[in-house]
N, CA, C and O of each residue as an XYZ file, in Angstrom:
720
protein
N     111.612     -5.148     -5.454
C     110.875     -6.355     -5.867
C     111.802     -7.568     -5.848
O     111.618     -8.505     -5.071
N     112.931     -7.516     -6.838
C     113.817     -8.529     -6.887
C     114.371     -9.206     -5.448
O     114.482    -10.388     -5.123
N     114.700     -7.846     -4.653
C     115.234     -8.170     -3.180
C     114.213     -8.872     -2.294
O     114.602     -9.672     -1.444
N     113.085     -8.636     -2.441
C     111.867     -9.165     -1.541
C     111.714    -11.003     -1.927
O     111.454    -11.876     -1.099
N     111.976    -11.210     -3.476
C     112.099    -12.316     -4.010
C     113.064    -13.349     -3.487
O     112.896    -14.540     -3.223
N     114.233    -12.482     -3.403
C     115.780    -13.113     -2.680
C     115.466    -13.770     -1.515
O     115.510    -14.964     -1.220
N     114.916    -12.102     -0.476
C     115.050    -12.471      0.870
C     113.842    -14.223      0.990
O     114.008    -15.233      1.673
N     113.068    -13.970      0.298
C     112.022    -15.044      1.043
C     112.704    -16.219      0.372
O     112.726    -17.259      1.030
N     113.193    -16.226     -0.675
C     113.821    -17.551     -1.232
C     115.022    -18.582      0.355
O     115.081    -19.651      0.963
N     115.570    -17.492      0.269
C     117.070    -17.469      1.194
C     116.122    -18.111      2.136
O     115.963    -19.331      2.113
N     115.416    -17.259      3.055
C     114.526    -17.447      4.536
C     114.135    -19.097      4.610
O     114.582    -19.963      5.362
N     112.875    -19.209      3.265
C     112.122    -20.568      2.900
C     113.519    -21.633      2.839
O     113.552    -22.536      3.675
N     114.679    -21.508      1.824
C     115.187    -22.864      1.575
C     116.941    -23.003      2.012
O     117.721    -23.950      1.909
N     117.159    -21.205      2.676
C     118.545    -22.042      3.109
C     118.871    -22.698      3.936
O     119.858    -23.371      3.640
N     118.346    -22.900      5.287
C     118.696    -24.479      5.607
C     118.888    -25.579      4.864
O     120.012    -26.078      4.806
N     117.763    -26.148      4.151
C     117.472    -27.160      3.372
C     119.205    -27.176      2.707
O     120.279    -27.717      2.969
N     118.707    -26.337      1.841
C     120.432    -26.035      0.678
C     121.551    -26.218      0.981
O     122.469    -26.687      0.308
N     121.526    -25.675      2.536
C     122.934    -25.527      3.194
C     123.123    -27.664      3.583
O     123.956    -28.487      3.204
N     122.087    -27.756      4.326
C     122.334    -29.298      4.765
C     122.425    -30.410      3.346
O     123.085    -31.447      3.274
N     121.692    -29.907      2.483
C     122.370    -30.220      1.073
C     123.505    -30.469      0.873
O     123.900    -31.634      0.915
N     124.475    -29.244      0.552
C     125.148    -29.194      0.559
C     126.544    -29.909      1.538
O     127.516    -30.447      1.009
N     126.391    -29.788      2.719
C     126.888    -30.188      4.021
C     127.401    -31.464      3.359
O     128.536    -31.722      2.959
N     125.818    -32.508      3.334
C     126.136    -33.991      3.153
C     126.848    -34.215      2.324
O     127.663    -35.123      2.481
N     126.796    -33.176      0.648
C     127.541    -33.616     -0.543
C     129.115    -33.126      0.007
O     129.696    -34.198      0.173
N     129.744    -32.391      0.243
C     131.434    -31.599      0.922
C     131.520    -31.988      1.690
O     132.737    -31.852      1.815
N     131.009    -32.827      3.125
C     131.423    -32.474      4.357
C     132.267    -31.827      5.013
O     133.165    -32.296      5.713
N     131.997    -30.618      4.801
C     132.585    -29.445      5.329
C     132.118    -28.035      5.971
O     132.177    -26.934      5.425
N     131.691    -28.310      7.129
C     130.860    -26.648      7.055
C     131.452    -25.372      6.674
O     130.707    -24.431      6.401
N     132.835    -25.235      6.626
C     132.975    -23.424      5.977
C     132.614    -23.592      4.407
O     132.035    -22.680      3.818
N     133.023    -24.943      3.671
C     133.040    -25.227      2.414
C     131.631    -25.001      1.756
O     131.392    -24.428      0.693
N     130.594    -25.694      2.798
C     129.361    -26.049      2.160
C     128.676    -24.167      2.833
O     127.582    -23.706      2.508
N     129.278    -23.748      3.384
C     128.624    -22.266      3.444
C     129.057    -21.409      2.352
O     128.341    -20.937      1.469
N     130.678    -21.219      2.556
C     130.776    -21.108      0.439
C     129.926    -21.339     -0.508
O     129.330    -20.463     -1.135
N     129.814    -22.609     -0.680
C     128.839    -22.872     -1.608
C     127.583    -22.333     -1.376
O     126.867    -21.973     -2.310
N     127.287    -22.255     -0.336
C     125.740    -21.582     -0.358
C     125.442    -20.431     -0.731
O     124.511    -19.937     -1.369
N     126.420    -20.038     -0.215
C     126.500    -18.336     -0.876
C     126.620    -18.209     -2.270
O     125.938    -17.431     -2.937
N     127.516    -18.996     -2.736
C     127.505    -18.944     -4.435
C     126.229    -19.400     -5.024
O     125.977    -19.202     -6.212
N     125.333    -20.069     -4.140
C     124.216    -20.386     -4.496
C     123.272    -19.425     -5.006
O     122.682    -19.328     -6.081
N     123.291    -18.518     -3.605
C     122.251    -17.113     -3.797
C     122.659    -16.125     -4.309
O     121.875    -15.182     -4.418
N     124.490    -15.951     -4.969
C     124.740    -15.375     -6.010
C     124.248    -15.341     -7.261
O     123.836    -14.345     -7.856
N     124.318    -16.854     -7.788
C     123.365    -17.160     -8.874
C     122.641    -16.671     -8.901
O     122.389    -15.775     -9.706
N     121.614    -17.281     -7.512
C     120.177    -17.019     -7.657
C     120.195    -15.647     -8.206
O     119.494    -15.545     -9.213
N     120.921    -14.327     -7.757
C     120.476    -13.396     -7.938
C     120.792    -12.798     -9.373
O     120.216    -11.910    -10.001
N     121.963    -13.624     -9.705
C     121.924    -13.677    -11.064
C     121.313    -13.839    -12.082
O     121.479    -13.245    -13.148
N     120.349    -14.885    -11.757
C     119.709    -15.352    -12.838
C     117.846    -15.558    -12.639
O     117.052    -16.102    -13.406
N     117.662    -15.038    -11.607
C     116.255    -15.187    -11.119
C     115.203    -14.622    -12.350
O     114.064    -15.065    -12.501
N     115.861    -13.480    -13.252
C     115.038    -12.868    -14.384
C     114.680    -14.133    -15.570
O     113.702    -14.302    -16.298
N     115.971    -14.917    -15.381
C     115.107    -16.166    -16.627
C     114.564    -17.291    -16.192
O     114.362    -18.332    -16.818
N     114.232    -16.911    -14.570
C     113.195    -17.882    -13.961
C     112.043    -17.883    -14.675
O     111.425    -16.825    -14.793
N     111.515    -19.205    -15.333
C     110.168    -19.063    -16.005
C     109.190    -19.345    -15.715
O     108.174    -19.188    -16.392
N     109.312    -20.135    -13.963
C     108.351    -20.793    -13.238
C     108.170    -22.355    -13.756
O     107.432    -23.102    -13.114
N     108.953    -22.890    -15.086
C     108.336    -24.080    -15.431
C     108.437    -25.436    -14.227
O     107.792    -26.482    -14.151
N     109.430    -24.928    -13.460
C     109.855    -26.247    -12.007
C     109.136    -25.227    -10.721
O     108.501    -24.226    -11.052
N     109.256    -25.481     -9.722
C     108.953    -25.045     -8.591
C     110.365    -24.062     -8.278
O     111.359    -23.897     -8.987
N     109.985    -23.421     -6.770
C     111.539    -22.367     -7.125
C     112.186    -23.448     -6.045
O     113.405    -23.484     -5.878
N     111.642    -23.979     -5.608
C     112.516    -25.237     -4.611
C     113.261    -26.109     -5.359
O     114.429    -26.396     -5.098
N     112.410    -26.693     -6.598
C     113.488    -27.535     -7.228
C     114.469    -26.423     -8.096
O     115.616    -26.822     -8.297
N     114.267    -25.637     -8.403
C     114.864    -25.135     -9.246
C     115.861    -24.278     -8.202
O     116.636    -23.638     -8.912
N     116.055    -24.096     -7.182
C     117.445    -23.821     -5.896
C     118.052    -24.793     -5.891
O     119.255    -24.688     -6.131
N     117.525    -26.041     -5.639
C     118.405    -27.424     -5.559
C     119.214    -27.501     -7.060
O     120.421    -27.732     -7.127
N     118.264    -27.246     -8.368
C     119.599    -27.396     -9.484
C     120.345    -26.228     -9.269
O     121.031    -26.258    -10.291
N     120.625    -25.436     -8.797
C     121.803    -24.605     -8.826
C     122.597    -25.374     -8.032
O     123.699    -25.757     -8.424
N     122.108    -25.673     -6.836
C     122.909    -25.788     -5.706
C     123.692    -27.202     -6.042
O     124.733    -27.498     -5.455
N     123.072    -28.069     -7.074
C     123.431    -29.639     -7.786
C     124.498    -28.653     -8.322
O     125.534    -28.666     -7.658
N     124.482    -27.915     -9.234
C     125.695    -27.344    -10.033
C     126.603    -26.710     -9.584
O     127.542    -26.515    -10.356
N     126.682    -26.223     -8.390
C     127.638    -25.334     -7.489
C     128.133    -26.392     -7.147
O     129.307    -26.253     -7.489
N     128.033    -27.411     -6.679
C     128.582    -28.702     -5.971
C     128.904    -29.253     -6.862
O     130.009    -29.610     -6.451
N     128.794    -29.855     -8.340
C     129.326    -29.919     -9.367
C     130.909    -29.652     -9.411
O     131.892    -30.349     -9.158
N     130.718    -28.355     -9.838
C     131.306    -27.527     -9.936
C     132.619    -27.457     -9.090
O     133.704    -27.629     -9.645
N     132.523    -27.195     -7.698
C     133.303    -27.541     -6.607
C     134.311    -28.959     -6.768
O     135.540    -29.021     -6.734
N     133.170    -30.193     -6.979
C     134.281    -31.697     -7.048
C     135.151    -30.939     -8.035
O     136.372    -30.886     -7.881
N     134.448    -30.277     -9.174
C     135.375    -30.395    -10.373
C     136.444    -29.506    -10.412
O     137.290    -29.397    -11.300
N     136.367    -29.064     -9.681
C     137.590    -27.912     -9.537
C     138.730    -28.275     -8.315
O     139.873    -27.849     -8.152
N     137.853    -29.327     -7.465
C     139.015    -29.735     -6.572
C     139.677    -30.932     -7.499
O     140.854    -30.910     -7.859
N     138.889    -31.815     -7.776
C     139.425    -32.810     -8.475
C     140.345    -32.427     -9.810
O     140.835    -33.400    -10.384
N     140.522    -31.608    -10.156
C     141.325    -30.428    -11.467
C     142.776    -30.455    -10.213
O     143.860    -31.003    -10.415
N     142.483    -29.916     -9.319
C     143.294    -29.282     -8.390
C     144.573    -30.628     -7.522
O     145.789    -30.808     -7.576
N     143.530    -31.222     -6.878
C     144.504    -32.135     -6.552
C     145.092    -33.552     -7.653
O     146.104    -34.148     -7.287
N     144.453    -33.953     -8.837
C     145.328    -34.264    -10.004
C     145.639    -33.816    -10.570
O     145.633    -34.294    -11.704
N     146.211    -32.480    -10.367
C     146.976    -31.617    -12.004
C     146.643    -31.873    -13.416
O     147.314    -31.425    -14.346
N     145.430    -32.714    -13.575
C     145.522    -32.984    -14.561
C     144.185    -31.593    -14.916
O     143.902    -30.614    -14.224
N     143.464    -32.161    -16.584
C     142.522    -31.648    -16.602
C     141.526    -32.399    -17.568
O     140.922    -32.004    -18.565
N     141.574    -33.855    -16.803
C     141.051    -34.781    -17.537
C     139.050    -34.389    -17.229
O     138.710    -34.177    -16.065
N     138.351    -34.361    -17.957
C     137.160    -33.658    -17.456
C     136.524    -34.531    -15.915
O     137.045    -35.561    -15.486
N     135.718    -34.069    -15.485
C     135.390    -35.244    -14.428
C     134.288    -35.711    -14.949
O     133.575    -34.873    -15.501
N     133.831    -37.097    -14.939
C     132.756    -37.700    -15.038
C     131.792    -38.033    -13.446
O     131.776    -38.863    -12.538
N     131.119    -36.858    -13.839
C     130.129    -37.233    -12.695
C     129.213    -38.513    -12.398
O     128.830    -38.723    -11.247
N     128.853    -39.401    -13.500
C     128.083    -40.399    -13.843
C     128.737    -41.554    -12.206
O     128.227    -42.232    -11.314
N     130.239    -41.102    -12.712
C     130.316    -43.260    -12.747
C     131.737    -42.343    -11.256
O     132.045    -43.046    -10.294
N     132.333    -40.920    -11.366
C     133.524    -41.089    -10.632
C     132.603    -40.868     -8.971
O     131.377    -40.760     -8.965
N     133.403    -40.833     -7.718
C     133.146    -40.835     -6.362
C     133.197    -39.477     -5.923
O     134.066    -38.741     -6.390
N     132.331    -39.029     -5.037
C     132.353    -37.499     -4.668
C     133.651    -37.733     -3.510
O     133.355    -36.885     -2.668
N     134.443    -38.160     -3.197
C     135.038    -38.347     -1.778
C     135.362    -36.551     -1.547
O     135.918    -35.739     -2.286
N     134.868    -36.443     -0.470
C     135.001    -35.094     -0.202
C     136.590    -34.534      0.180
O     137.171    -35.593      0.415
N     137.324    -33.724      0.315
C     138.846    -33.715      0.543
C     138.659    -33.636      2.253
O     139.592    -34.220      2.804
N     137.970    -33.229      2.922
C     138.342    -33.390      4.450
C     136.807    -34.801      5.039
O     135.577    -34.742      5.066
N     137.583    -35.606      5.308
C     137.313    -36.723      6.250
C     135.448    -36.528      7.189
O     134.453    -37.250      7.255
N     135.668    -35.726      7.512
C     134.395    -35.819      8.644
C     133.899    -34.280      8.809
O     134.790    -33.499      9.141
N     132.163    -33.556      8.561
C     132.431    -32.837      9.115
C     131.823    -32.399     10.775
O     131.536    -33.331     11.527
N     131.684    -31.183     11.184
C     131.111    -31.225     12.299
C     130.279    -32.213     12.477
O     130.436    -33.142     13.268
N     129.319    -32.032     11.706
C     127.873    -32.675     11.801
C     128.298    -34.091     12.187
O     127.941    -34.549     13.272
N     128.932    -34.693     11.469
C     128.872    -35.985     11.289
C     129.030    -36.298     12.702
O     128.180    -37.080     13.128
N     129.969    -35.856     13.608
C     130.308    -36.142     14.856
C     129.331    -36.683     15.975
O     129.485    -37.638     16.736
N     128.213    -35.738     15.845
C     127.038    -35.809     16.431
C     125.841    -36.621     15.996
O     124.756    -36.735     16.567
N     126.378    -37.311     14.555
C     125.336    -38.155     14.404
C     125.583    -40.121     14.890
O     126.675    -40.681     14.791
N     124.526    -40.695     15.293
C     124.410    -42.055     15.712
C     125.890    -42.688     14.184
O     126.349    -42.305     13.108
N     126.019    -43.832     15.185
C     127.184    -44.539     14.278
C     126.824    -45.071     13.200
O     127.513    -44.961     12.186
N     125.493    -45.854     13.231
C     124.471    -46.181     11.976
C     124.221    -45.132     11.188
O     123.596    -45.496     10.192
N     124.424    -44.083     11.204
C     124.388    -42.465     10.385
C     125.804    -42.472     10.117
O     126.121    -41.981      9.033
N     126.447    -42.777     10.623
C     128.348    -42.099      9.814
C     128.518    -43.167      9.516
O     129.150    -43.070      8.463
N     128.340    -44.508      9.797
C     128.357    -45.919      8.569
C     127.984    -45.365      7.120
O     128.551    -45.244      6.034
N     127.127    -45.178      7.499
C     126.192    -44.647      6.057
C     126.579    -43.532      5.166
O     126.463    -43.453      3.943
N     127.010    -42.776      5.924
C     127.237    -41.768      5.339
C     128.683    -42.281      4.507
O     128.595    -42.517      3.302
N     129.785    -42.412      5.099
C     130.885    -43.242      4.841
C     130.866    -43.992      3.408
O     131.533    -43.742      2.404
N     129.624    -45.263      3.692
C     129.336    -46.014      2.507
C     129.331    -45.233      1.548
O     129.980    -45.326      0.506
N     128.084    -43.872      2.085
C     127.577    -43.107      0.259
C     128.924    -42.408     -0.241
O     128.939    -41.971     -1.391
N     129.980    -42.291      0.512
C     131.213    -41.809     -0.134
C     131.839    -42.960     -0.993
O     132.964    -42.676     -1.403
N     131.417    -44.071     -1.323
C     132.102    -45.265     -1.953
C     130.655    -45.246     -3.388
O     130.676    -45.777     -4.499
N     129.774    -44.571     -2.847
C     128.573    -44.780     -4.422
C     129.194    -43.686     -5.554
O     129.941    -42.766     -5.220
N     128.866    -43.877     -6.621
C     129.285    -43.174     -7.506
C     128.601    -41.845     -7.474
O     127.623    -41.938     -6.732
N     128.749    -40.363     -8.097
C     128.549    -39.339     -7.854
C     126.625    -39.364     -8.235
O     125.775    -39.059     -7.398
N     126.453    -39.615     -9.056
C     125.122    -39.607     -9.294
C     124.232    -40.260     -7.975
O     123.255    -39.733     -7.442
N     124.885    -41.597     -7.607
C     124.084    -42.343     -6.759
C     123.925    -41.331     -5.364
O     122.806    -41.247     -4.858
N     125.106    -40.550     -4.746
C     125.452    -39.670     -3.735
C     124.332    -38.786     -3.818
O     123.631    -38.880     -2.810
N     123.931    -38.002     -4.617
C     123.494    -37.005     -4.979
C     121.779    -37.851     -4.823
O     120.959    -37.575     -3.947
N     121.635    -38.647     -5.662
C     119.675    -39.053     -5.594
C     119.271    -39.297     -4.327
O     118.239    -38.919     -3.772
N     120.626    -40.305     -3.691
C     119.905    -40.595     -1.909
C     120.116    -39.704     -1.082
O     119.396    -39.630     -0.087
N     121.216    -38.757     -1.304
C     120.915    -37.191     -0.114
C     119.752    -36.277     -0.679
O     119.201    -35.464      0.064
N     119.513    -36.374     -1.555
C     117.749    -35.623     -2.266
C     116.574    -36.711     -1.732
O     115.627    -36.572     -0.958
N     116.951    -37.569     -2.312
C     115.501    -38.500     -1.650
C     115.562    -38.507     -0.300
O     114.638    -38.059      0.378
N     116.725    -39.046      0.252
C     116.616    -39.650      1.737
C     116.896    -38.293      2.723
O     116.102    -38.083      3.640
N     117.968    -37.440      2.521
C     117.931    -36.727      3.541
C     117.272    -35.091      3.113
O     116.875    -34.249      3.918
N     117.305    -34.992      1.827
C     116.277    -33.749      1.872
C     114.571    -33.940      1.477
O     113.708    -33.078      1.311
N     114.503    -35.271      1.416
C     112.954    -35.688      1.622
C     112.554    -35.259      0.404
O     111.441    -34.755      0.554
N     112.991    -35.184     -1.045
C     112.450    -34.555     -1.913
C     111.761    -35.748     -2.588
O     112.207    -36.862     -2.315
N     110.488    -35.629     -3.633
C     109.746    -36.846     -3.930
C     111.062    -36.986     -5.901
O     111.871    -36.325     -6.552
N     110.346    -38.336     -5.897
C     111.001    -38.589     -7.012
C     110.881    -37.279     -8.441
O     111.662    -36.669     -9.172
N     109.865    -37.347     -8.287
C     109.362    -36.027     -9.498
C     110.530    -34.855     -9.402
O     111.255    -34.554    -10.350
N     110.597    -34.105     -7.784
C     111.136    -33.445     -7.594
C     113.243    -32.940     -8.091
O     113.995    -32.108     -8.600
N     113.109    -34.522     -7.270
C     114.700    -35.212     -7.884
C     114.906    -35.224     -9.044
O     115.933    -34.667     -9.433
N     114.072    -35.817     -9.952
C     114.068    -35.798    -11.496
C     114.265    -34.481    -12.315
O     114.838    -34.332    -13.395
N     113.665    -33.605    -11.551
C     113.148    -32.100    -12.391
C     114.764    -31.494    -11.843
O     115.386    -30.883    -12.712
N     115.321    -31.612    -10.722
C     117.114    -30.636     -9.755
C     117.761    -31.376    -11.259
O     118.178    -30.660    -12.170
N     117.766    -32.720    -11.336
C     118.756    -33.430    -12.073
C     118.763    -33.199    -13.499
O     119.766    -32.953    -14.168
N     116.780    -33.358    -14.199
C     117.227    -32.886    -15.367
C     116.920    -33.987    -16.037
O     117.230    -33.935    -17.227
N     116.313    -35.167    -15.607
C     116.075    -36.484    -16.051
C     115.099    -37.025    -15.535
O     114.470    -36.553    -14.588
N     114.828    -38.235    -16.184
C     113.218    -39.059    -16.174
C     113.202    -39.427    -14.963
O     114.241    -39.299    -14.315
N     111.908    -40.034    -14.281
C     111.490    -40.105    -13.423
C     111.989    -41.900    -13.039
O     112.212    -42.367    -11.922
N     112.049    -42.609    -14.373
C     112.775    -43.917    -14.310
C     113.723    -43.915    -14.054
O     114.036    -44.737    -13.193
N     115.049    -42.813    -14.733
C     116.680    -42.577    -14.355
C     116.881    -42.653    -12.954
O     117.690    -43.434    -12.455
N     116.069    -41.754    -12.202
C     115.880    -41.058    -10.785
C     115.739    -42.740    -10.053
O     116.545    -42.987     -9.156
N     114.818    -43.752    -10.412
C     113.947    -45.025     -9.683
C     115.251    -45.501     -9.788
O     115.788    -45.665     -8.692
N     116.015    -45.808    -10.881
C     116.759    -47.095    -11.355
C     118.186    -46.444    -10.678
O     119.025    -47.282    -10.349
N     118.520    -44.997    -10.447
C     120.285    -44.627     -9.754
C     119.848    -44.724     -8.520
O     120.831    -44.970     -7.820
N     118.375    -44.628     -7.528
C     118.125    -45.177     -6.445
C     118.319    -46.485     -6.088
O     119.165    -47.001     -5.357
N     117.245    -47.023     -6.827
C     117.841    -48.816     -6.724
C     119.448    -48.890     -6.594
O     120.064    -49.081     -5.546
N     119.984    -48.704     -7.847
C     121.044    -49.592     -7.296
C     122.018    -48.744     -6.277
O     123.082    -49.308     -6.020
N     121.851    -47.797     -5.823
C     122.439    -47.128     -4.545
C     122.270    -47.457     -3.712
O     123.186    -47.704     -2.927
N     120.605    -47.700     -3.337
C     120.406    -48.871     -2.249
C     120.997    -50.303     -2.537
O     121.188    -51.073     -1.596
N     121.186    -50.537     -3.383
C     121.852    -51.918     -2.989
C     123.350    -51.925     -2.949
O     124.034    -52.625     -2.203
N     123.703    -51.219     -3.679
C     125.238    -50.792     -3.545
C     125.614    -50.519     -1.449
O     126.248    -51.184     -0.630
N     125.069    -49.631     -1.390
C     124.806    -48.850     -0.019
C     124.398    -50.915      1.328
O     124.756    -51.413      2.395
N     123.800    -51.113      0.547
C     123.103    -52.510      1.405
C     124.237    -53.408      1.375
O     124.408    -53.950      2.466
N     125.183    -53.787      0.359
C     126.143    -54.715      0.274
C     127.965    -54.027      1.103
O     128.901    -54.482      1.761
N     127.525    -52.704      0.474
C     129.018    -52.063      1.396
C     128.279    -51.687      2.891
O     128.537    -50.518      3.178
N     127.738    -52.114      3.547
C     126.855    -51.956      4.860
C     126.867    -53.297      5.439
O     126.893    -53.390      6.667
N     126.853    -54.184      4.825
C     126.426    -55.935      5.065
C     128.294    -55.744      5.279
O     128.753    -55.593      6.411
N     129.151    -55.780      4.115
C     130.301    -56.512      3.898
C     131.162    -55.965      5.454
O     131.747    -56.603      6.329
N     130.897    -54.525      5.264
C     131.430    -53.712      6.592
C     131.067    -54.378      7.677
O     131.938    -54.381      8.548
N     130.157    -54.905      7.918
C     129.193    -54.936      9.378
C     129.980    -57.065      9.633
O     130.205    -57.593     10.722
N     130.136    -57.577      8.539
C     130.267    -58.798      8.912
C     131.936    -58.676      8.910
O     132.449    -59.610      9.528
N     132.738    -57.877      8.438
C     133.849    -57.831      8.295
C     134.056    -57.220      9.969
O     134.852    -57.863     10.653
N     133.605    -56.428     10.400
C     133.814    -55.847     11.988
C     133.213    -56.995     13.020
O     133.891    -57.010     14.047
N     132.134    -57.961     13.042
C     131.878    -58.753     13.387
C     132.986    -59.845     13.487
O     133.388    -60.267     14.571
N     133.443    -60.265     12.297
C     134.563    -61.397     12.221
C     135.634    -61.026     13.345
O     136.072    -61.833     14.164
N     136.106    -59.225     13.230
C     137.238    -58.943     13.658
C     137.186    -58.753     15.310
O     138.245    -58.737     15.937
N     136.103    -58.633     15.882
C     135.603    -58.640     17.076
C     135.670    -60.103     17.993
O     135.983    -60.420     19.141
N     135.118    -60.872     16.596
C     135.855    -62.778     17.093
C     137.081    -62.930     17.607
O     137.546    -63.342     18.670
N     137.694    -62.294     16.116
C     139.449    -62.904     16.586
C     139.741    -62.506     17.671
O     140.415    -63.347     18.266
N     139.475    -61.179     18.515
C     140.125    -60.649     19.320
C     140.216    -61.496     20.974
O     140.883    -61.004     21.884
């Protein structure tokens, strides 16, 4: 029974999870790690599934907490320290630069992507749920754990955050294209 539960979970949402993931690490062996620790959980804990979220949103909060989890253990790792991390307000910058994916995407896609590495961790996280896993606000609200206003208002200003480091970039490469 349990296994029949797994397999269709895995089938239905690991893509989704995995490209989740992807955008938050950019890393594909990293973000396959994580996936797997994903459906470890899952199998861990599927008995105190209570049905109150969908099992889609409720894969994405694991998979929010495995990735969590991950900054916080690299960020432990490369400052020696063990100052806690604040997910709110600190930057996901992933430790490797670019991954596959990114290569193959249009330059207006790795601008962007780039930028969301300069939004704060919360903001990273609502616009790869809204924007690239298409999830509705409700949905986002219920992975995260918060109101449906929290979800409106760390969008807003991501988009504008995202709109001004996009503008400043774009007129700053413009200028430098003059001088030359």
């Amino acid at each position: 029974m349990k296994e029949s539960i797994f397999h269709r979970l895995y089938d239905t949402y690991h893509q989704d999870v995995f490209q989740f993931l992807i955008y938050l690490v950019k890393n594909r062996s990293v973000a396959e790690d994580l996936s797997h620790e994903v459906y470890v959980r899952v199998l861990k804990s599927y008995d105190r599934f209570e049905g109150k979220s969908s099992e889609k949103t409720w894969l994405f909060a694991i998979a929010k907490n495995v990735a969590i989890d991950y900054f916080r253990k690299s960020s432990v790792r490369s400052s020696r320290t063990f100052d806690a991390f604040d997910w709110e307000t600190n930057q996901l910058v992933s430790p490797t630069k670019s991954p596959d994916a990114l290569v193959e995407l249009n330059d207006d896609m790795q601008e962007l992507l780039l930028a969301l590495e300069k939004c704060t961790g919360d903001q990273k996280m609502v616009i790869v749920m809204r924007y690239f896993q298409e999830l509705s606000i409700a949905e986002t609200a219920e992975i995260l754990n918060w109101t449906e206003g929290k979800v409106k208002t760390t969008q807003h200003r991501a988009i504008k955050h995202l709109r001004e480091l996009l503008t400043n970039d774009t007129v700053k490469e413009a200028k430098s294209h003059e001088s030359k």
